[in-house]
N, CA, C and O atoms as a GROMACS GRO file, in nm:
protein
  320
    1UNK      N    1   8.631   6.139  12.537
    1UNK     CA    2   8.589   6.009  12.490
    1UNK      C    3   8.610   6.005  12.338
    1UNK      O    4   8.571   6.108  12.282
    2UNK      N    5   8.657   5.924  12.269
    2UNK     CA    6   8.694   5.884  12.164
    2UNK      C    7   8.595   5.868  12.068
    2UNK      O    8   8.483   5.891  12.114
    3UNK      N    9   8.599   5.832  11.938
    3UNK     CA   10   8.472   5.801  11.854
    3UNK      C   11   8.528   5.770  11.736
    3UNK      O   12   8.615   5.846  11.693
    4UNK      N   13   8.490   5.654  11.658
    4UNK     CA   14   8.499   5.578  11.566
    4UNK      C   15   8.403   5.575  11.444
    4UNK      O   16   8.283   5.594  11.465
    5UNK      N   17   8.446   5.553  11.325
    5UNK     CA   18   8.298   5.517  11.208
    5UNK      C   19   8.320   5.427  11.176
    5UNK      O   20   8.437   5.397  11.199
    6UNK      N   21   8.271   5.362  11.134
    6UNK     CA   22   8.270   5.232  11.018
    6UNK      C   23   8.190   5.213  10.923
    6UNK      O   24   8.068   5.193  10.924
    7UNK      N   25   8.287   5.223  10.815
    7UNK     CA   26   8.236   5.219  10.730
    7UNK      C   27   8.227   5.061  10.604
    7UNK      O   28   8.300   4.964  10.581
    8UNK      N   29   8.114   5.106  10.558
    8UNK     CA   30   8.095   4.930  10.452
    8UNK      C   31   8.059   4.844  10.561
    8UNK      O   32   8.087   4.726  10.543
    9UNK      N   33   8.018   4.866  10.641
    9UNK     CA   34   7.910   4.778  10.718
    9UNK      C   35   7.810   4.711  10.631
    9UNK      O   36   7.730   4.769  10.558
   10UNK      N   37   7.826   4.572  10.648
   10UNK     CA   38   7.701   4.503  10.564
   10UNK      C   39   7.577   4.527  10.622
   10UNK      O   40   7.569   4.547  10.743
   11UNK      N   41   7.425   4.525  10.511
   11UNK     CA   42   7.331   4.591  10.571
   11UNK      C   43   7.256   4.495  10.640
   11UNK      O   44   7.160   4.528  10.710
   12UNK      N   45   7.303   4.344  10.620
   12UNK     CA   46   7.231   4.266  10.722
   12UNK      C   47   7.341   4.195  10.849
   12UNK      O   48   7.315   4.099  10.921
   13UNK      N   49   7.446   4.263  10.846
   13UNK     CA   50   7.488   4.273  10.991
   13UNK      C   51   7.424   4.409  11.046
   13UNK      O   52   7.357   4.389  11.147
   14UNK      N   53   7.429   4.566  10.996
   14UNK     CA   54   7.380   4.626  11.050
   14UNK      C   55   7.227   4.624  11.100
   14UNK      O   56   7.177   4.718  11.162
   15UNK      N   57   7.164   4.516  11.069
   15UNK     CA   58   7.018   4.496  11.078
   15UNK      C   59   7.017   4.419  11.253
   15UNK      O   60   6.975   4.453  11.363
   16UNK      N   61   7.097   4.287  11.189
   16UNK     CA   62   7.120   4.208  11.362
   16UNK      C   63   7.183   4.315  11.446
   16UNK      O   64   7.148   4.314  11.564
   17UNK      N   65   7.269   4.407  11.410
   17UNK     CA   66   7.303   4.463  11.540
   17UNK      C   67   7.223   4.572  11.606
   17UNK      O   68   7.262   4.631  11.706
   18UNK      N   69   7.115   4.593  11.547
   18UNK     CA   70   7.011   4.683  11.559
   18UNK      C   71   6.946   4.619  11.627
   18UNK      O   72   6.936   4.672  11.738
   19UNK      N   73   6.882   4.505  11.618
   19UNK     CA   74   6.783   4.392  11.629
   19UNK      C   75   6.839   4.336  11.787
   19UNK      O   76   6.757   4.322  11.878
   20UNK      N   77   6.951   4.313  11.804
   20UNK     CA   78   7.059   4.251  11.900
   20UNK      C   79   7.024   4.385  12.064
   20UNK      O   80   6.998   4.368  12.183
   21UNK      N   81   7.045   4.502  11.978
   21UNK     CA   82   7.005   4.644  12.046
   21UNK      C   83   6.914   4.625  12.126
   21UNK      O   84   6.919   4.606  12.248
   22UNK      N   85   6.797   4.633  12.031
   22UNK     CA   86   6.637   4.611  12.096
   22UNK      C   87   6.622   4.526  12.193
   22UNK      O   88   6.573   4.546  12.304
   23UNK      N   89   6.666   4.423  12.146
   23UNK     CA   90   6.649   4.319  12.248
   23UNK      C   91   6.703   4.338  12.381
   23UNK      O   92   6.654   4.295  12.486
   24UNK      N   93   6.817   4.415  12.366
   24UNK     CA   94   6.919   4.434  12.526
   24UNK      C   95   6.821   4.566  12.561
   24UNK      O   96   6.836   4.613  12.674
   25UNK      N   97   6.774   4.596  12.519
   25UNK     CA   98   6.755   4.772  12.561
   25UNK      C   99   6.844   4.867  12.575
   25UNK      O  100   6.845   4.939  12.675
   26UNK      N  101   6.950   4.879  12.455
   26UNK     CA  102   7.020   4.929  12.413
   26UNK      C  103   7.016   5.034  12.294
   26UNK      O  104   6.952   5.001  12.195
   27UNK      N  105   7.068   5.138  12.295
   27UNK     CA  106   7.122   5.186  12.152
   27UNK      C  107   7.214   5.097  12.089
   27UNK      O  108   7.282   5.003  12.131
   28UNK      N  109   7.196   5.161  11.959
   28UNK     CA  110   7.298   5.066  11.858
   28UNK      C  111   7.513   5.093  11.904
   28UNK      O  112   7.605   5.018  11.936
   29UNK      N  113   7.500   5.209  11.882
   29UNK     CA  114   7.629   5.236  11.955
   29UNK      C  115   7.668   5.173  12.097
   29UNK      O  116   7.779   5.124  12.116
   30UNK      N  117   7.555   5.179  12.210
   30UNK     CA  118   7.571   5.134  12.322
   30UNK      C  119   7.644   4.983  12.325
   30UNK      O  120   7.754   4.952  12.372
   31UNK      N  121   7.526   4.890  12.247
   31UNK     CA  122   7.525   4.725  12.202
   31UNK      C  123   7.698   4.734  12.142
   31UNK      O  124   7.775   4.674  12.218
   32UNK      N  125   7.748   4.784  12.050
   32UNK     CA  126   7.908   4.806  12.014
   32UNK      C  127   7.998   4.835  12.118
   32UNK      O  128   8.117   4.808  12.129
   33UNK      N  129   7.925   4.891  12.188
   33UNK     CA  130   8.028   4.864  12.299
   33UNK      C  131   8.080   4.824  12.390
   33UNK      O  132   8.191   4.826  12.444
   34UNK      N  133   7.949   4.774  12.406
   34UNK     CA  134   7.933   4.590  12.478
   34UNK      C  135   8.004   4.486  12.450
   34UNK      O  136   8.063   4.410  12.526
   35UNK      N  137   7.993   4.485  12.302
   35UNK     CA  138   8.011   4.417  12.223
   35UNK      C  139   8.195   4.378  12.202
   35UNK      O  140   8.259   4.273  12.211
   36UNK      N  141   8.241   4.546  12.166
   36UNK     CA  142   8.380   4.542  12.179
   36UNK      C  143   8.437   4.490  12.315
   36UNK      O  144   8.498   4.384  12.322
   37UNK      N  145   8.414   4.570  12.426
   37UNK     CA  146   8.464   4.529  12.576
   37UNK      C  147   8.500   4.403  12.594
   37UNK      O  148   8.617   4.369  12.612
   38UNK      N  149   8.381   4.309  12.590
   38UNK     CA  150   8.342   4.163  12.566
   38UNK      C  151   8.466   4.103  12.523
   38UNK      O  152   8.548   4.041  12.589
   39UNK      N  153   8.464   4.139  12.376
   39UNK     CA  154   8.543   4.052  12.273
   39UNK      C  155   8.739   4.120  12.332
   39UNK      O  156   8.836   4.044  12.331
   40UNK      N  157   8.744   4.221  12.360
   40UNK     CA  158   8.859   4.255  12.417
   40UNK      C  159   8.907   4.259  12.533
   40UNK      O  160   9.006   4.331  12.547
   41UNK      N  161   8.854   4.187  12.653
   41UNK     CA  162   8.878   4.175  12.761
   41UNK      C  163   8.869   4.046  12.785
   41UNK      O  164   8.831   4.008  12.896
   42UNK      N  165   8.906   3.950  12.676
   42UNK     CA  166   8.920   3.803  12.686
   42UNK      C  167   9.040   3.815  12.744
   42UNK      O  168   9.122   3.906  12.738
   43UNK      N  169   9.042   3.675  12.821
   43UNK     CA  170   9.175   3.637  12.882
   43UNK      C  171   9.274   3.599  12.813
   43UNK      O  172   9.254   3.492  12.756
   44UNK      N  173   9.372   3.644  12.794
   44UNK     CA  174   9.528   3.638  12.718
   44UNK      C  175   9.498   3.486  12.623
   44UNK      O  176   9.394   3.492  12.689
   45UNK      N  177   9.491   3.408  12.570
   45UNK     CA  178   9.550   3.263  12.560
   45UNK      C  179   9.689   3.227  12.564
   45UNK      O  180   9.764   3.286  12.485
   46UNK      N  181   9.739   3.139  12.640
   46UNK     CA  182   9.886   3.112  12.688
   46UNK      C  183   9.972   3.048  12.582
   46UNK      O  184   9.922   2.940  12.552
   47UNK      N  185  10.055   3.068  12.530
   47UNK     CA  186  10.130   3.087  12.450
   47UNK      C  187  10.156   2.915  12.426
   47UNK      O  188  10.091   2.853  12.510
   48UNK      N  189  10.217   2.845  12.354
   48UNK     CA  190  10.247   2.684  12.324
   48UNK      C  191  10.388   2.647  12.412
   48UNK      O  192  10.392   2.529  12.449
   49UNK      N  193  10.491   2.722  12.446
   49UNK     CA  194  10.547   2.653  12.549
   49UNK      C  195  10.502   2.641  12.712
   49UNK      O  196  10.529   2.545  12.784
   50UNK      N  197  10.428   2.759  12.751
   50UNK     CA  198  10.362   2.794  12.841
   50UNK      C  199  10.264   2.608  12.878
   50UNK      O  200  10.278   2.523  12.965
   51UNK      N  201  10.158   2.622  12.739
   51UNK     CA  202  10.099   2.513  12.762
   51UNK      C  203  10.161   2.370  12.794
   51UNK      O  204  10.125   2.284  12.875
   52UNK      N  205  10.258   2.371  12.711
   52UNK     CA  206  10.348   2.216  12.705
   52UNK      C  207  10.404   2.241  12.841
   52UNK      O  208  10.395   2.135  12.903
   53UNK      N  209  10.445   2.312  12.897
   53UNK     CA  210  10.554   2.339  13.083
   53UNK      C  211  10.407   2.276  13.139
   53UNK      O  212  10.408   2.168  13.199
   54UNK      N  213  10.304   2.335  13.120
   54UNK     CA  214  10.192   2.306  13.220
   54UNK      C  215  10.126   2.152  13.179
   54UNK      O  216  10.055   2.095  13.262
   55UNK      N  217  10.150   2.101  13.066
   55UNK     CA  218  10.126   1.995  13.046
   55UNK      C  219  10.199   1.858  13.098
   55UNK      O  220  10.154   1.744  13.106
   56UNK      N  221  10.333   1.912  13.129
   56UNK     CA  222  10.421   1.763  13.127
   56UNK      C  223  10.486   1.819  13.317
   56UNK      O  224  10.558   1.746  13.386
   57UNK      N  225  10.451   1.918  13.347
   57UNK     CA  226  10.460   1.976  13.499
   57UNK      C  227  10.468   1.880  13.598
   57UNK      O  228  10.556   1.904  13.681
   58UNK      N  229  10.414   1.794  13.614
   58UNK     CA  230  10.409   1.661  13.671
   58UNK      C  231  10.494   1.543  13.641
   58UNK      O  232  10.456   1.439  13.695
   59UNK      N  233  10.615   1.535  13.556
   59UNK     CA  234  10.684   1.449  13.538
   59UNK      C  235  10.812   1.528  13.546
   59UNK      O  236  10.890   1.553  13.454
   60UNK      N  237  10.820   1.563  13.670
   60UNK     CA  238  10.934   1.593  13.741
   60UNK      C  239  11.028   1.472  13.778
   60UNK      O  240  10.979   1.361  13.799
   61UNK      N  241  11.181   1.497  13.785
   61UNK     CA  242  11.242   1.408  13.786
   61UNK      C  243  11.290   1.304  13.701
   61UNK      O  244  11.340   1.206  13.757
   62UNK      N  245  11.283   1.308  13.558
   62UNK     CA  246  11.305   1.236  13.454
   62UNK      C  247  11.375   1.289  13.375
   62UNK      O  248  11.348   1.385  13.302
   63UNK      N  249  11.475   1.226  13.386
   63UNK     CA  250  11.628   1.315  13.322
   63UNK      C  251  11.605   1.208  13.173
   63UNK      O  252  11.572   1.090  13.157
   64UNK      N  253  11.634   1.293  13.105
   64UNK     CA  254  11.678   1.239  12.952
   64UNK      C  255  11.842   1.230  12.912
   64UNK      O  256  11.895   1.305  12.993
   65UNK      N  257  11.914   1.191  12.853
   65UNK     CA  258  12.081   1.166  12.818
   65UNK      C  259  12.037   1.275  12.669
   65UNK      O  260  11.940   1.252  12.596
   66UNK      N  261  12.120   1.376  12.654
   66UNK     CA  262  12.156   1.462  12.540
   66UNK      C  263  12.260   1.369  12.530
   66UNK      O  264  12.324   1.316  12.620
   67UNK      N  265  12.271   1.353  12.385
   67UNK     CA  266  12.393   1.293  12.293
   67UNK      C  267  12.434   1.407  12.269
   67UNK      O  268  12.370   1.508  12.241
   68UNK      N  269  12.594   1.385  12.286
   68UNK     CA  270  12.679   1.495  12.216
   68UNK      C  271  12.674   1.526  12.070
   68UNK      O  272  12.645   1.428  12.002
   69UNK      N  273  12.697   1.646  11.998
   69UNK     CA  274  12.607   1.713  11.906
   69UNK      C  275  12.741   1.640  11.843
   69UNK      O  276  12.838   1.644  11.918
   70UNK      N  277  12.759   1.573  11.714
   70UNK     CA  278  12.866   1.504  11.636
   70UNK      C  279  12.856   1.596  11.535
   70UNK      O  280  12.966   1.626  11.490
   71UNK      N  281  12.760   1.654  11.480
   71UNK     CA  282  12.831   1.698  11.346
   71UNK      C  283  12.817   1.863  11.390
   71UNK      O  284  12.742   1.914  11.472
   72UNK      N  285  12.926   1.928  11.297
   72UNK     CA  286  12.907   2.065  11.285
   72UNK      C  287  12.819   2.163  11.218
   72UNK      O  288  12.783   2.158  11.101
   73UNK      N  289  12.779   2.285  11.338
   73UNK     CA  290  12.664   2.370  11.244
   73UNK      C  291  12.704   2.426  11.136
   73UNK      O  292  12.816   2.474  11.120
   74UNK      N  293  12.585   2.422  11.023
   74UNK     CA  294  12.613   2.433  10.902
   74UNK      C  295  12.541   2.588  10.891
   74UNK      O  296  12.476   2.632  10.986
   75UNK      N  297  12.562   2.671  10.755
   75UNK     CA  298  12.534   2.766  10.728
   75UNK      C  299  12.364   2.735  10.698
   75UNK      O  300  12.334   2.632  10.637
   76UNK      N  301  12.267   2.821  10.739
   76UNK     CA  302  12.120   2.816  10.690
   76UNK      C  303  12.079   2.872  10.532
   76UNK      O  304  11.968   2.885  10.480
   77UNK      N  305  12.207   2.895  10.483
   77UNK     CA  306  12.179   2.933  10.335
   77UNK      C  307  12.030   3.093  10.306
   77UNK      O  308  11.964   3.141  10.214
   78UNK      N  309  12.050   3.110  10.430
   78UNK     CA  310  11.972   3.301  10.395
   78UNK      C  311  12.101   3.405  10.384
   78UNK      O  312  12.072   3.517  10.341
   79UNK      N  313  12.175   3.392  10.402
   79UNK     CA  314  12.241   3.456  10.337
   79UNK      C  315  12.222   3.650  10.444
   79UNK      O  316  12.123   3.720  10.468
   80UNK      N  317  12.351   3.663  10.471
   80UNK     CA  318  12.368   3.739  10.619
   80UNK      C  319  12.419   3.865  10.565
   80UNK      O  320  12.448   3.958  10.640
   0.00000   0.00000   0.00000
């Protein structure tokens, strides 16, 4: 099993997480690791095309006309 310090913990976060402890009937280390699990076993959030596919998913069948591209690609000036 692994083990971590941290250090520069503010002394009135370390107070609530003490306090947070008690209340669960926890050790202070225990409550951290609750704590971490919790906060790291959130569900992914889906990325912005992901959302927009699932947003417009339902307007199937609606073709748009692409105009042919008229002018030529130009250099992006970063320099290759």
């Amino acid at each position: 099993m692994a083990s971590i310090t941290i250090r520069n913990l503010d002394e009135e976060l370390k107070a609530q997480l003490r306090m947070e402890a008690a209340r669960h009937g926890h050790s202070m280390e225990e409550e951290v690791r609750i704590i971490l699990r919790r906060a790291l076993n959130q569900p992914k959030a889906k990325g912005l095309g992901t959302r927009i596919r699932e947003r417009f998913a339902d307007a199937e069948g609606i073709e748009l006309d692409v105009p042919p591209r008229s002018d030529t690609p130009r250099d992006s000036g970063f320099g290759a």
